[in-house]
C-alpha positions in Angstrom: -48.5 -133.3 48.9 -50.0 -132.9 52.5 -48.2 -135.1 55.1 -50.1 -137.7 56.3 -47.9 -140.3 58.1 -45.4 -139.5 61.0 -42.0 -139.7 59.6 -40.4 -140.8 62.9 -42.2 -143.8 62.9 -41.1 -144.8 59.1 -37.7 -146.9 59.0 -36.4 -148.1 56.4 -34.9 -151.2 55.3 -33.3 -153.1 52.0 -34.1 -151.7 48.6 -36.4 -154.0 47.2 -36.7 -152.4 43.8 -35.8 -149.7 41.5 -37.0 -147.8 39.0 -36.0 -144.8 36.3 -36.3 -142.4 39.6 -37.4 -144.4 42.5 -36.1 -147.2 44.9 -38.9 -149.3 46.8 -37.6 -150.2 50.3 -38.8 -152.6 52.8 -39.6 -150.9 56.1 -41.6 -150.8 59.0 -44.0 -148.4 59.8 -45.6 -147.6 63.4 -44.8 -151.8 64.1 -46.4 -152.7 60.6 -44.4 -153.8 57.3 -44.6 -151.7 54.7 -43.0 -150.8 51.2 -41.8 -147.2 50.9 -41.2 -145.6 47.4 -38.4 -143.1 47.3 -38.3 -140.5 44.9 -34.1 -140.9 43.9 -32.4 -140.0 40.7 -29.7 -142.2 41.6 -26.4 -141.7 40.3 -28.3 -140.3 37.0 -27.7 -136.5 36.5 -31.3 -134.5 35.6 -31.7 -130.6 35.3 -33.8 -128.8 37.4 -36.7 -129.4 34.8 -36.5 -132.3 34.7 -36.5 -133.0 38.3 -39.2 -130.8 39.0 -41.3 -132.7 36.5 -40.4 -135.9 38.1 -41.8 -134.6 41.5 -44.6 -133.3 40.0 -45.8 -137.5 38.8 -44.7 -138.4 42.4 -47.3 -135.9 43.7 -49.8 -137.1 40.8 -49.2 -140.8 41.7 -49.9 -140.5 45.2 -53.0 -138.5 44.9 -54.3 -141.3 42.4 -53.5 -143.8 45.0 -54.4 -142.6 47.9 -58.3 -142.8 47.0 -58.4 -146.2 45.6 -59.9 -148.6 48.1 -60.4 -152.7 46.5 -58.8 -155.8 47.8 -57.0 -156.7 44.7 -55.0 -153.4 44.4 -52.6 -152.3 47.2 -53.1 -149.7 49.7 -51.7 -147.2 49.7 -50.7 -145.8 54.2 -49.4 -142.7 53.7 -46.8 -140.2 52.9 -43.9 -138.2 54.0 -41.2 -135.6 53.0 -39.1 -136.3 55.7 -37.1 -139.6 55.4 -34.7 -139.3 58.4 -33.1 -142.5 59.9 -30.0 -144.0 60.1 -31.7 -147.3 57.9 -32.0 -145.0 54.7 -29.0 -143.3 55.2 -26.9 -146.3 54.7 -28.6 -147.3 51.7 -26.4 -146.5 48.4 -28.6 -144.2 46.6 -28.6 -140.3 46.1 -31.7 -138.9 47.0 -33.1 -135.2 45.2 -36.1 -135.7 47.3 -37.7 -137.2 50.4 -40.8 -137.9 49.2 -42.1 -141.1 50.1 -45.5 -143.0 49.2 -45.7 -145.7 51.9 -48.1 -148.9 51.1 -48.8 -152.0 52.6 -46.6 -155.0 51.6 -47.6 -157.8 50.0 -44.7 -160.6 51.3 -45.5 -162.8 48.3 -43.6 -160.8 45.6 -44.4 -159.9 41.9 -46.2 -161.7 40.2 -43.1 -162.1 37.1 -41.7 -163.8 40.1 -44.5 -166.8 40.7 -44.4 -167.4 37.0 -40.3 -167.6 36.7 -40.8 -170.2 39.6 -43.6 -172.4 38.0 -42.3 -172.0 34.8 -41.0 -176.0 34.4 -43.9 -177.5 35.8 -47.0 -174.2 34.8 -49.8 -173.9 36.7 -52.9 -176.0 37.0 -56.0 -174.2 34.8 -57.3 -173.4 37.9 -55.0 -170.9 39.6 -54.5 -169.3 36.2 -57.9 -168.3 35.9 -58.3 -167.2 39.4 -55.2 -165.3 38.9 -56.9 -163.4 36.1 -59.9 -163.3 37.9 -58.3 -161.2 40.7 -56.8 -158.9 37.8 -59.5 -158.2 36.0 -61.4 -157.2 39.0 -58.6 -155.0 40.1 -58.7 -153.3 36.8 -62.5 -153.4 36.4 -62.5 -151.2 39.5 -59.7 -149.2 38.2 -62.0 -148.5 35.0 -65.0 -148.1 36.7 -63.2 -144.6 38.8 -61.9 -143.7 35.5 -58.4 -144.3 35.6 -56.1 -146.1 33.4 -53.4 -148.1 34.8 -51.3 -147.7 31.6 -48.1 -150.1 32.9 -50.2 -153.5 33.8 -47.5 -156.5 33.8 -46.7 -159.0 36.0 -44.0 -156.7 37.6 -46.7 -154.5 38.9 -48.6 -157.0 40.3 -48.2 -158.5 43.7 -48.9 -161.8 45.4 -50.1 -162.1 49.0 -49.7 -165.3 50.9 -53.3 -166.3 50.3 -52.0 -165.9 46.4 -54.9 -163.3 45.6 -53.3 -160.7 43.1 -52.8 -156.8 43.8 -52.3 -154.2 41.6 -49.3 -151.9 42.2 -47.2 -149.0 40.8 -49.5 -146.3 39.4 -46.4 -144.1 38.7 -48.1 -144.2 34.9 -51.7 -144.0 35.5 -54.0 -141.2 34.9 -57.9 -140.2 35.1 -59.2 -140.8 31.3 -60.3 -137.6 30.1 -64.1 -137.3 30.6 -64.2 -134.6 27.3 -61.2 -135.9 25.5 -61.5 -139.1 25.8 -57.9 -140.6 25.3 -54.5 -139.9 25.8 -51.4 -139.8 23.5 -48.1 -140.6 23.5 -46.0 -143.9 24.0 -46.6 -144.6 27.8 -45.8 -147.9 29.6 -43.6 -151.0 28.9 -43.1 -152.3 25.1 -44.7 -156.0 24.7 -47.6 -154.7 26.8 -48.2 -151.8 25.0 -51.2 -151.2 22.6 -50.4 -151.0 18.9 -52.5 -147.3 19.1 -50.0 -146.7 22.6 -47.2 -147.5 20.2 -48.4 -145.7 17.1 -49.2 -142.5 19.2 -52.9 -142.6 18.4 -55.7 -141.3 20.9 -56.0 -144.0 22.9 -58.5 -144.9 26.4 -58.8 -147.6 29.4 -58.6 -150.4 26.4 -55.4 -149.9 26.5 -54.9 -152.1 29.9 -57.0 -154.5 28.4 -54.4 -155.5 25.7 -51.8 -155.2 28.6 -54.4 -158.0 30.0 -54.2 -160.0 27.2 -50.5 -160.1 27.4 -50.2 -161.1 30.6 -53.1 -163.7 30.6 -50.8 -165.8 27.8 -47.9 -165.1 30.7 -49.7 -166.5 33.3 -50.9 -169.4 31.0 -47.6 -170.5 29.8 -45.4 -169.3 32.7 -43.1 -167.3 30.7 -42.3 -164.2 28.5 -44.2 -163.0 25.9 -40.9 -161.5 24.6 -37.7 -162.3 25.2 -36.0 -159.9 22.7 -35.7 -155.9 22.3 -38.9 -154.5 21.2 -37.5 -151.0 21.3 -36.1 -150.5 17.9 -39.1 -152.5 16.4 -41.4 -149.9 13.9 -45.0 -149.4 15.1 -46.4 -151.5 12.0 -44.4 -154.6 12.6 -45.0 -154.3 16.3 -48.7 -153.9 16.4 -48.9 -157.4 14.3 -46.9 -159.3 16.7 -48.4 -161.5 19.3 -47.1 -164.8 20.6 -48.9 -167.7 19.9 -51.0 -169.8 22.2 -50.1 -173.1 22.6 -52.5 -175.5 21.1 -53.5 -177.3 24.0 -54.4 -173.5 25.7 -58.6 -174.2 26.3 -60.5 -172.9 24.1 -62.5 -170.5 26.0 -58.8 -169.2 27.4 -57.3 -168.8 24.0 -60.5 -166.7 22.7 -61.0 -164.6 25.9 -56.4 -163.9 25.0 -57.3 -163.2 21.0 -60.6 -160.6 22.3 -58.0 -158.7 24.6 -55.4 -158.3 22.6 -56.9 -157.5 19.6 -55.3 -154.6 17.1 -58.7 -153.1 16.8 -59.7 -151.6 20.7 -63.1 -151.5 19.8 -63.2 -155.0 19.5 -61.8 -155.4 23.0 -64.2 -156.4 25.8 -64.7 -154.0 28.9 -62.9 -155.5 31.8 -66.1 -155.6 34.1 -67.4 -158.1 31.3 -64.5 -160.1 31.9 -64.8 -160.8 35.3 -68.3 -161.7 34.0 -66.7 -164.5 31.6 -64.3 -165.8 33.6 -66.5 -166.4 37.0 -68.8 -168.3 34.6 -65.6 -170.3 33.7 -65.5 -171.1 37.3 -69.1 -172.1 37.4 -69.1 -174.8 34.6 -65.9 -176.3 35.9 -67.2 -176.8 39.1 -64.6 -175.1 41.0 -65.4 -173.7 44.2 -63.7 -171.0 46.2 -64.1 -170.5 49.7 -64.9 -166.8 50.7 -63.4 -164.8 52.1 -63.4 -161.2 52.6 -64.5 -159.0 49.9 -62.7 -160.4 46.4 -62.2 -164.1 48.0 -59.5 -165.4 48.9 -58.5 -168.9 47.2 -56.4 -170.3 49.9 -53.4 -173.1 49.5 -53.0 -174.0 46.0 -51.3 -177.6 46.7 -54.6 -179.4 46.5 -55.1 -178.5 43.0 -53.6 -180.7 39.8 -51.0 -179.8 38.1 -52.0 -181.2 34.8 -53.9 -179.5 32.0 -56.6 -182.4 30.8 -59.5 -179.7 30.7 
């Protein structure tokens, strides 16, 4: 992994979030904020194989990363295998590795977040289709460079302030296989997995869609698919399960959630064709959006109704 930042002007700040074998910090680079992802076992004890294969995804991740360019996934600055100042020295957390993917940061938080905060009064029809919107573009593009995301929830996905969506963490993702075209093995985060993710079947890029599908209902009803354990759950009882829409969920909503998540990934829609179907939701509602930049940005949602009458 070639050094492409200066590691003198990285500092770091509070941890921000954690994973198996990284901690996101809040920092500042050369007078800009950014989020820096720390390779760091923690106070978990790995053997040498294991932490080699760990660096090894780090490397992978970053290399993914670094190319993708859209403004509804975030970019990616730099990185660095020297993380020396005081700021991360204080930090409680035993680092194996410096390596360090630095990326722009997005103020607004996750996306899991938003939803926990709206979840007593939801959100008007319009946000939640722009939010999905924004999404399924990010993915669409994702797709269209032939890579799978493979972990799409709302804790992978940012908010900014203008409350456009960005797609983050590609610790999981990988280029689909242009010969072999899908990958196997249980990858990702149960209740967003595919049923052919979760039975270890070949599986492609559709597998983000039903991830999609999942976090459409979310974003909808402002709340957990699943509450529970899904880890001890067999494959056949798991790939039948889905929450159920609400009966006042619109119509064209609730079909566009049954399409995504179906059992069947053949029967799934590309995601480029559903930016197509939701912009032409936005058309015959009326709703307009005021441009800007490339993707749009949708401005201050206080104007917009809180009810659901459409």
């Amino acid at each position: 992994m070639e050094e492409t930042i200066d590691p003198l002007k990285l500092v770091l700040g509070k941890a921000i979030g954690r994973g198996s074998f990284g901690v996101v910090h809040k920092g500042s680079y050369d007078g800009q904020i950014v989020a820096a992802k720390i390779l760091d076992f923690g106070n978990t004890r790995v053997t040498e194989a294991l932490m080699e294969c760990m660096k090894n995804d780090f490397v992978k991740e970053a290399c993914l990363w670094q190319n993708l360019d859209h403004p509804n996934v975030t970019k990616m600055i730099g990185t660095t295998m020297f993380v020396k100042n005081s700021g991360y020295k204080n930090q409680k957390c035993k680092t194996e590795s410096n390596f360090c993917i630095v990326s722009e940061f997005v103020k607004g938080g996750s996306l899991r977040s938003y939803l926990c905060k709206n979840h007593n009064k939801k959100l008007p029809m319009k946000a939640v289709i722009l939010f999905a919107l924004d999404i399924a573009k990010g993915l669409s593009y994702l797709h269209s460079k032939k890579i799978i995301q493979r972990d799409v929830k709302p804790e992978n996905i940012l908010v900014d302030n203008q409350k456009n969506m960005k797609l983050a963490d590609f610790g999981e993702s990988v280029y689909e296989p242009l010969d072999l075209f899908f990958m196997s093995g249980e990858i990702g985060t149960r209740g967003y997995m595919a049923p052919e993710v979760v039975s270890r079947k070949p599986y492609g890029h559709k597998c983000d869609m039903y991830s999609f599908g999942i976090c459409l209902w979310e974003i909808y009803c402002c709340d957990m698919a699943y509450t529970y354990d899904l880890d001890n759950i067999p494959a056949d009882i798991y790939n039948e399960m889905r929450p159920s829409i609400p009966i006042n969920c619109p119509r064209s909503l609730a079909q566009l959630i049954e399409r995504c998540w179906d059992t069947d990934p053949k029967k799934r829609p590309e995601m480029k064709d559903v930016v197509i179907e939701l912009e032409e939701i936005i058309k015959t509602e009326g709703w307009q959006t005021s441009s800007k930049g490339h993707n749009g940005a949708y401005g201050c949602f206080g104007f917009f109704s809180t009810n659901r009458d459409k």
